[in-house]
Structures are given as structure tokens and as C-alpha cells.
Phi, psi and omega in degrees: 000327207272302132280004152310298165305334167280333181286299183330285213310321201288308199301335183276325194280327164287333181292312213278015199228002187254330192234066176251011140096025170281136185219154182269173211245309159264042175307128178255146178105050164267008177100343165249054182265335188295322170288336201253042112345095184243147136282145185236128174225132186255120182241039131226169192292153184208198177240156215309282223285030109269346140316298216285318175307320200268313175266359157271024164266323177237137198285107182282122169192136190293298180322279193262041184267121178285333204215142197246150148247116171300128168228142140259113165251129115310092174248157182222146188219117183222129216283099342180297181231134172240118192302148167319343184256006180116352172267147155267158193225024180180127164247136197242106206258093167255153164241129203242139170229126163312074191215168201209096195293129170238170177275160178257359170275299183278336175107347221268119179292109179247357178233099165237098252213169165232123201254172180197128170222125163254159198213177172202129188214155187270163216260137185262178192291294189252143191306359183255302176298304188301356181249015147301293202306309159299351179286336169256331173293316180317308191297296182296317148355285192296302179326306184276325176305337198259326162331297153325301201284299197314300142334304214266333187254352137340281180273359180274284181312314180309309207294312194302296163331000000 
């Protein structure tokens, strides 16, 4: 008897809890992927890991893309503590991206901004670890400048609609 009433109790409890009208909020496939779609054209040469950083952020499509963005990037890299004999020992890597949201049919420019993400790293014994390191500071860089653009063309296009 005693399981029975625990069998009852779970099943009446999957009935009221399975159809309770929940839907998530930050649903993905929600019917507005057609906005946030771009071409992306890069107009200077930049590296394969900060292209590759810039199109997994924004959904590259040729096809459908409602909106083209022009980006110019830029990294700089400068140096932070400089030892008394002349060496550096800490370095400030930003990368600033340029970009410029058009419609893709009429061409008609409708945003354009500058993103900026900076980063830092310390100079290692050896010369294959420090450009490792810089190579990670460029990635954390690029990552929070596109984190930026991504936020500023986002919320420029919703407001515009």
C-alpha cells in the first residue's frame, strides 16, 4: 500500500509539473536569427585567431544576412613596466575594432562605432612562451572588443525596429 501512494504521489506530480506553461526567455531559435545574421567584410589584413574570434561571434551568411558590417582591427601592443636596464617585463596588448553596420540591400550605412578590448601579459624566460603568451593576450583582447561591438550593434538594430 505503502507503495502504491508513493507511485500515485510521483505520477500525479509529473502530470502537474510537465505542463506548466514554462518557455525560457533566452530561447535560441526564436524567429530572430534573420536579424542577427551578417556579412562581415574585413577591410585590412588581421590573424587567422582573430578572424576566426570575429566569425564565431557573429553568424556569417552571405545569403540571408539582413545587415553587411565593414570592420577595420587593429592590435597594438605596449610596453607597461620597463625594467631599470631597459627591458620590458609586462606588456598591454589592445585591440581596437572599427566597424561600420550597412543594410545589405539598399547599402545605406546605419551604425558605426569603434569597440576596444584590452588585455596584458608578462614577458616568460623564453621567446616561444612569451609569444605564446602574447597570442593569448590578442584572443582575450579581441574577444571583449567583439563582446562590445556585438552589445553596441545588437541593441543599435533592436532600438532601430
Amino acid at each position: 500500500m505503502n507503495l502504491n501512494i508513493r507511485i500515485l504521489f510521483f505520477l500525479s506530480f509529473l502530470m502537474c509539473t510537465a505542463s506548466c506553461g514554462f518557455h525560457p526567455i533566452y530561447q535560441v531559435g526564436s524567429g530572430e536569427e534573420k536579424f542577427m545574421k551578417f556579412n562581415l567584410q574585413f577591410n585590412n589584413n588581421i590573424s587567422y585567431e582573430t578572424k576566426n574570434i570575429i566569425k564565431n561571434t557573429f553568424q556569417a551568411s552571405k545569403d540571408t544576412a539582413l545587415y553587411s558590417i565593414g570592420l577595420s582591427v587593429n592590435e597594438n601592443r605596449s610596453p607597461l613596466i620597463t625594467n631599470s636596464n631597459g627591458t620590458v617585463s609586462k606588456y598591454r596588448v589592445e585591440v581596437m575594432i572599427s566597424f561600420e553596420v550597412h543594410v545589405t540591400d539598399s547599402g545605406n550605412k546605419i551604425y558605426s562605432d569603434v569597440s576596444r578590448g584590452f588585455s596584458e601579459y608578462l614577458v616568460q624566460t623564453s621567446e616561444i612562451q612569451t609569444d605564446e603568451k602574447y597570442k593569448q593576450a590578442v584572443e582575450i583582447a579581441t574577444r571583449e572588443a567583439v563582446q562590445m561591438m556585438s552589445i553596441k550593434i545588437q541593441s543599435n538594430i533592436l532600438q532601430s525596429q
